[in-house]
Every structure is written in C-alpha cells, then in structure tokens.
C-alpha positions as CSV (number, residue, x, y, z in Angstrom):
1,X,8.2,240.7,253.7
2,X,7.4,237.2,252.2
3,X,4.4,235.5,253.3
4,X,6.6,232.5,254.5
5,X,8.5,235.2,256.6
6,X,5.4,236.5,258.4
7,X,3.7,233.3,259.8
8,X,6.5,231.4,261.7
9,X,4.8,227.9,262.8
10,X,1.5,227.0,264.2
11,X,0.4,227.2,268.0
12,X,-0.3,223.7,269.1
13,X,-2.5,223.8,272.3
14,X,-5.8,222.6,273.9
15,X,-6.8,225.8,273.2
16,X,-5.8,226.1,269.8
17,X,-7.3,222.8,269.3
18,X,-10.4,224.2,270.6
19,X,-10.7,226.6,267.6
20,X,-10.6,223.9,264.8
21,X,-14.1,223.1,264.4
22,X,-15.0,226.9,264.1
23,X,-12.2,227.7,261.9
24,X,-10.2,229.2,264.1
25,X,-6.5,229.1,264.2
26,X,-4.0,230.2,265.8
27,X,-0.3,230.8,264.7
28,X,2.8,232.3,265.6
29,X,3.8,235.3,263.4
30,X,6.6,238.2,263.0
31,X,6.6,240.7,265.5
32,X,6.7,243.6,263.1
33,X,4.0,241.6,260.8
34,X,0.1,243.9,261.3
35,X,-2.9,242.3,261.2
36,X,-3.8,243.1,257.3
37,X,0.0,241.4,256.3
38,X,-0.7,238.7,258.6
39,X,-4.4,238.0,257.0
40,X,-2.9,237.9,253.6
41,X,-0.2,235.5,254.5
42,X,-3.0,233.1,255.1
43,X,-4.6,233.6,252.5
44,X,-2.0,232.9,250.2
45,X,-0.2,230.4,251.8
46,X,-3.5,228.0,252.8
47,X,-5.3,229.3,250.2
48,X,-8.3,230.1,252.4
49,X,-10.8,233.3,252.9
50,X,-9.8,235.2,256.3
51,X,-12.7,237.0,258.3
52,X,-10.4,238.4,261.1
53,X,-7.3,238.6,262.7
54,X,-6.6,239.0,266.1
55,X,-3.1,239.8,267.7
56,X,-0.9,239.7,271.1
57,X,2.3,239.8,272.2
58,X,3.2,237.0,274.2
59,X,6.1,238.0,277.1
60,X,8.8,235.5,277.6
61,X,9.2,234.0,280.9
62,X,11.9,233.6,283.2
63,X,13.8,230.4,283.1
64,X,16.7,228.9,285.6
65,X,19.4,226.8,284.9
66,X,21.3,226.2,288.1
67,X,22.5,229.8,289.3
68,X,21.9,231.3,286.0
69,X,18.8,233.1,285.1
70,X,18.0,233.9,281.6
71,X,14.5,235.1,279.9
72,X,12.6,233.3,276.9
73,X,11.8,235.6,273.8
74,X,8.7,237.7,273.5
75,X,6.5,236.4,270.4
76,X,3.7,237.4,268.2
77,X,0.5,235.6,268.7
78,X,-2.0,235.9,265.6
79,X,-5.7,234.2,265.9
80,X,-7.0,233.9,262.5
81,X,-10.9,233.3,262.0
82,X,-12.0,232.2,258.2
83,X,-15.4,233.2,256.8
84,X,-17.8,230.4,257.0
85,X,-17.7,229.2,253.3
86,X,-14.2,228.7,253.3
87,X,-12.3,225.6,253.6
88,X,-10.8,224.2,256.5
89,X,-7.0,224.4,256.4
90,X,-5.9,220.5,256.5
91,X,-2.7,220.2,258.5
92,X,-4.8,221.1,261.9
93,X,-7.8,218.9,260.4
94,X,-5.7,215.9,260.7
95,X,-4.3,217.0,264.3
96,X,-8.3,217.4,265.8
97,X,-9.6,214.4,264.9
C-alpha cells in the first residue's frame, strides 16, 4: 500500500487542535492500514520522527433524510505523537496559530 493510500486527510477539531503544541496529530487513515504502516506513512510523507501511534475505529452514525434512514461510514482514526526533536509538521502549524 502507498503511503499516500494509508493516511486519507487530516482530522480538523478542537481536539485535534489541542494536540499541536505537543506534537500531536491526528489523521484519518485506511482501515486495513496497522499502526507500524501508519507510523511510516508519516514519516515519509512529513518527513518527521514518529514516537507512537494510536488507533480507533470510529462508527458511523445514523443520519435522516425525510423518511429515509441511512448510516455514515465507519473510519480509521490514527493519533500520531513525534519524538521531541523532531519538527513540527507545518500545514496544522499554520491552522493553530
């Protein structure tokens, strides 16, 4: 799997805005992508030094449109934590300030 194919978009949230600072960041990621794929992907891609990754499958909700009820996708959730000497990956730097 290509490291483009494994991490889909970022996660843009309070939350995940909450991370920055610390270098944490959060992404959504293949389902069948593991933790070491996912890690890499990061690496290469952002060219940064990954500590951990941690995972979770998000559940899709239920959604209404009139009489008909349909259900969102499940997703992949991936929280990646760099080591401290790393650098900061720039695309959320600009989106903290």
């Amino acid at each position: 799997m290509n490291c483009y194919d494994i991490i889909k978009r970022p996660v843009l949230t309070e939350k995940s805005y909450a991370g920055v600072p610390a270098k944490v960041y959060t992404f959504e990621v293949a389902k069948s992508a593991n933790k070491v794929e996912i890690a890499k992907a990061v690496e290469v891609v952002f060219g940064v030094k990954v500590a951990s990754v941690n995972t979770a499958i998000v559940k899709g909700k239920t959604k209404r449109q009139g009489r008909t009820v349909g259900r969102t996708s499940d997703w992949k959730k991936a929280t990646v934590h760099l080591t401290a000497d790393s650098k900061a990956i720039e695309f959320f730097e600009s989106l903290a300030e």
